[in-house]
Each structure stands twice: as C-alpha cells, then as structure tokens.
C-alpha positions as CSV (number, residue, x, y, z in Angstrom):
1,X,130.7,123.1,222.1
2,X,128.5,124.5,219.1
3,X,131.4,124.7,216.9
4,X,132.0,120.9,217.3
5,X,128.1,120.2,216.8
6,X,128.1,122.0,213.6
7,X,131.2,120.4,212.1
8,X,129.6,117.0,213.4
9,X,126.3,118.1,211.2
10,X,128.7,119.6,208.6
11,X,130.6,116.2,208.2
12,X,127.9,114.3,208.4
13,X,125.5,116.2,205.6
14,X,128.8,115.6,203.4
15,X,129.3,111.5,204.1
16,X,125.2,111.4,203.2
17,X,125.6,113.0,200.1
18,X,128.6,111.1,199.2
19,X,127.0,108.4,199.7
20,X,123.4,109.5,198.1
21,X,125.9,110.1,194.8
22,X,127.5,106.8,195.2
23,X,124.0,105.1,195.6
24,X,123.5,106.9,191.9
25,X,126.2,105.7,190.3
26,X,125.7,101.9,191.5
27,X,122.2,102.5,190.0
28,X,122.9,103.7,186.6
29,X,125.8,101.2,186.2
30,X,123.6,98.3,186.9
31,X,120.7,99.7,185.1
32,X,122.5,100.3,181.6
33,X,123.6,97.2,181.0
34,X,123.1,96.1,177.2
35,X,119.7,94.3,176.7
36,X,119.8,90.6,175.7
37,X,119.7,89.6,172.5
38,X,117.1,88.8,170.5
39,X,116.3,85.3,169.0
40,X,117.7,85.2,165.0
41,X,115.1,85.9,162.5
42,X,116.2,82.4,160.7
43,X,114.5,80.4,164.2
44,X,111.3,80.0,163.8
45,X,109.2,78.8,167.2
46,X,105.8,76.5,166.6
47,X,103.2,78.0,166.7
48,X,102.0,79.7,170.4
49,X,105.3,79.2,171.7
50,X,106.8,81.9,173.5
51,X,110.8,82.0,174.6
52,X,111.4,82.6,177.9
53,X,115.1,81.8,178.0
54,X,117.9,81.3,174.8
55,X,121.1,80.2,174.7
56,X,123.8,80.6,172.1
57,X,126.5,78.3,172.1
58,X,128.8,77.7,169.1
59,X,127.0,75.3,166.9
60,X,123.5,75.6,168.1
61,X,120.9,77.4,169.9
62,X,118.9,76.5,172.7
63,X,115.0,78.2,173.5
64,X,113.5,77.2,176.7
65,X,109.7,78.0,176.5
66,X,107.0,80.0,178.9
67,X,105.6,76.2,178.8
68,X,108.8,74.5,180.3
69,X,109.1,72.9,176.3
70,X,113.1,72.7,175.4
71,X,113.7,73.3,171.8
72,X,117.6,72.9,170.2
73,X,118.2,74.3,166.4
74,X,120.8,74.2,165.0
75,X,122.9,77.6,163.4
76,X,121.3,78.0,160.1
77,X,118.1,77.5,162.6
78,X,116.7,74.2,161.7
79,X,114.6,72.6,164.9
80,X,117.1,69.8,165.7
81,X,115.2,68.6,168.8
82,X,111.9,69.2,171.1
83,X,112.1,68.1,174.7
84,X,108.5,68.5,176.4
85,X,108.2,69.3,180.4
C-alpha cells in the first residue's frame, strides 16, 4: 500500500510541474509579443492631444484621442478630418 502512495505523490509532483512549466511558457509567449507601433513622426496631433488608439489602413491613418476626439490624416500626414465626442 506505501509503494502505491508514493507513486501516486511521485506522479502527481511530475503532472504539477508539467504543468507549472507549461503555465511558463503560456506566459512568456503572450508576454513578448511585439509592442505597437508608434504614431509616424510626419502626424502631428494639436496641441494637448494625447492618442489613445491609431489605426493604419492603406491610404490613411486614424488617431482616436484620451478625449474621445477622432482625427483622420492622410499618408504624407496631413489632418484630413476632426470628429469631436
């Protein structure tokens, strides 16, 4: 009866640190994904403006403000448009 206890305890230590490793890996995976990128240098925002959210798309960009304020450039990053809240 002791011998199946410890091979109970044996398997069991093994399945928690497979799974402690697995746990790891799902971490670092999700965790080292490549940062967003940054706005282009040729956008400039008006002044006190802050982007919270910006969205590339083929033939213009769209910034979404802290404010709410919707602002659409287009590529050489002219301000096209400026939708308030």
């Amino acid at each position: 009866m002791l011998r199946w206890l410890r091979l109970l305890v044996t398997s069991l230590a093994v399945v928690m640190g497979l799974g402690v490793l697995v746990i790891a890996a799902l971490l670092w995976l999700r965790l080292s994904e490549a940062p967003l990128p940054d706005l282009p240098e040729s956008v400039a925002l008006p002044h006190g403006a802050k982007p919270a959210a910006v969205t590339f798309a083929r033939d213009w960009l769209v910034v979404v403000t802290e404010a709410g304020e919707v602002l659409l450039y287009d590529r050489q990053g002219k301000l096209r448009e400026r939708l308030q809240p």
